[in-house]
C-alpha positions in Angstrom: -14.1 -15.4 -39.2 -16.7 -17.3 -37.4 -18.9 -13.8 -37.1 -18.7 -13.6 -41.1 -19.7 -17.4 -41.3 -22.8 -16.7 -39.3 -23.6 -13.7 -41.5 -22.7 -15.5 -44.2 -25.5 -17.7 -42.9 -27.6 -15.3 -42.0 -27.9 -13.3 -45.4 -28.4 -16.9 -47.7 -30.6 -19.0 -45.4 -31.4 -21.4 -48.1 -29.5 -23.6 -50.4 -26.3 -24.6 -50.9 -23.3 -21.9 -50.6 -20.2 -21.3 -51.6 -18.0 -19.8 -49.5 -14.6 -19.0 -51.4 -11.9 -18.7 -49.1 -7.8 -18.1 -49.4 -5.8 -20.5 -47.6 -4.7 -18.4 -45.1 -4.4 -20.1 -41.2 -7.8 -18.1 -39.5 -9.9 -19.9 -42.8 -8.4 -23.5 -42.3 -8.6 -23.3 -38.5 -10.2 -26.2 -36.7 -13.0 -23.5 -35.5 -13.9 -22.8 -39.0 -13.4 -26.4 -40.1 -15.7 -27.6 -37.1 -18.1 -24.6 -38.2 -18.5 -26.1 -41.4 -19.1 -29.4 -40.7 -22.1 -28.6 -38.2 -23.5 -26.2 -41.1 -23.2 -28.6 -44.0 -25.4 -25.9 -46.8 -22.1 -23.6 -46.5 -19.1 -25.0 -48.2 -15.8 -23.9 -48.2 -13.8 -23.6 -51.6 -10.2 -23.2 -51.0 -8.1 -21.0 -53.7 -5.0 -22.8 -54.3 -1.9 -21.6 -52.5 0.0 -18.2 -54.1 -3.5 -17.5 -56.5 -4.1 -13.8 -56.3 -5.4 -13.7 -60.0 -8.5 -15.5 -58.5 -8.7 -13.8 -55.3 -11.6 -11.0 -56.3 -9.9 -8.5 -53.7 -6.5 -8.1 -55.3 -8.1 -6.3 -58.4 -9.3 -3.8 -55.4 -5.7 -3.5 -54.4 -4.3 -2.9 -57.5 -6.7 -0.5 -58.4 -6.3 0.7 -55.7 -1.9 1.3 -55.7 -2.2 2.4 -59.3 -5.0 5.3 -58.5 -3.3 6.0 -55.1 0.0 5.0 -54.2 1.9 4.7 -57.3 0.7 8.2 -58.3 3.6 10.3 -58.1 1.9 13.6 -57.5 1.6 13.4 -53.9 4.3 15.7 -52.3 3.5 14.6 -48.8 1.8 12.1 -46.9 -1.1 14.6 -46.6 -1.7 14.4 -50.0 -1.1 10.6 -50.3 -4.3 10.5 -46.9 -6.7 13.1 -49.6 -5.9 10.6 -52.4 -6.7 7.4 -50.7 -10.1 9.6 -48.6 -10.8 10.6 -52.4 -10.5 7.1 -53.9 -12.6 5.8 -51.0 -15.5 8.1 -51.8 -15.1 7.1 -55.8 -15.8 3.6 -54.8 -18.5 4.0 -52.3 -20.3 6.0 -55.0 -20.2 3.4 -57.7 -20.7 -0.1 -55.9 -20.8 -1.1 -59.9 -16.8 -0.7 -60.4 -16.3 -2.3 -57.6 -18.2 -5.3 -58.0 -16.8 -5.8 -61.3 -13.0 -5.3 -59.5 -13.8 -8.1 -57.3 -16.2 -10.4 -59.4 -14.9 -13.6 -60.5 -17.0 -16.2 -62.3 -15.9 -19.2 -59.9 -18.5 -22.1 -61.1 -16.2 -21.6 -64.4 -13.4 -22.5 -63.0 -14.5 -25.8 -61.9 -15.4 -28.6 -63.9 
């Protein structure tokens, strides 16, 4: 967690950040928590426990199981590997889709 904190860092050297974290026990750790009070520009905003309709990454997921998992017409777990190789490659070709999967307007959310 600390690596992604530095890169984090790293990639937005100015300003004030954001950084939108779940609530999970490696993101309120006292490493992290001591992280962010010696970088005070990067601050954490906590999604509220059980909240995966604002958690950008479960879109992913359920994109994901619908065009992969749930599919019924893989007859092996051969085919189920091809489907999720093939869905991989659909998404690394159009870093559009998934950006709007994963995007979630956050500043509206606050008030």
């Amino acid at each position: 967690m600390l690596q992604h904190l530095e890169q984090i860092a790293r990639v937005w050297p100015e300003g004030t950040v954001i950084v939108v974290m779940h609530n999970g026990p490696g993101h309120r750790s006292r490493a992290v928590q001591e992280w962010f009070r010696e970088h005070p520009r990067l601050r954490p905003f906590y999604l509220p426990p059980y909240s995966p309709e604002l958690n950008g990454i479960e879109r992913l997921w359920k994109d994901y199981r619908h065009q992969v998992v749930h599919n019924p017409r893989h007859r092996d777990v051969e085919a189920l590997e091809r489907a999720r190789q093939a869905h991989h490659a659909e998404l690394a070709a159009d870093p559009a889709r998934v950006r709007r999967l994963v995007s979630i307007n956050y500043a509206s959310l606050v008030s």
